[in-house]
C-alpha positions, 0 to 999 in steps of 0.5 A: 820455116817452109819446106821447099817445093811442097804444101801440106794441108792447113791445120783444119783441113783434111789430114792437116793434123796427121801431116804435122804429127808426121813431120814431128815423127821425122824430126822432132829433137832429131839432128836437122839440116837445112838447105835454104832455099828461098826466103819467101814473102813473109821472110820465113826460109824455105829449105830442104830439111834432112833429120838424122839423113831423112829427107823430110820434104820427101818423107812427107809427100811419100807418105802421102801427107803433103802435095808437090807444090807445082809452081815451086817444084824442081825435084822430078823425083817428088813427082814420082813419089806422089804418084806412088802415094795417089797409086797406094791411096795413102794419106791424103790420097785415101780422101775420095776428093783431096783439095790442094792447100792451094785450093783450101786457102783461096776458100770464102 
């Protein structure tokens, strides 16, 4: 499963474990709704996922531990959220040069 609309770092990039220990926290054996989304290339759905009425797409990017993924956003209000974020220095954004796991991936 992916979450829609969002990328979080890879697991050895920067932040990429405190995004996944993040995500744990909001829903880890917490009652969680999906709203699909999508199924994308590799036939894992993407949704929107709620734990216990958390918006945990948004969560994570409040918390400054996932990018909005641009060429898939629809949410405006993930936008203002990361904004916030960057503002606050939190998470990823305390990183004085954050690649985008976009970027991470297309690395040698």
């Amino acid at each position: 499963m992916r979450l829609a609309e969002i990328d979080a770092p890879e697991r050895r990039q920067p932040f990429g474990t405190r995004s996944r220990q993040s995500l744990g926290e909001l829903c880890h054996e917490k009652r969680a709704e999906v709203r699909v989304v999508d199924v994308d290339r590799y036939k894992r759905v993407v949704g929107r996922v709620s734990c216990e009425g958390v918006d945990a797409n948004a969560a994570q990017v409040r918390r400054g531990l996932a990018w909005v993924y641009d060429r898939y956003a629809k949410d405006e209000n993930l936008y203002r959220l990361q904004d916030e974020a960057r503002s606050a220095g939190r998470g990823l954004w305390s990183d004085r040069d954050p690649v985008a796991p976009w970027e991470w991936r297309r690395r040698p």
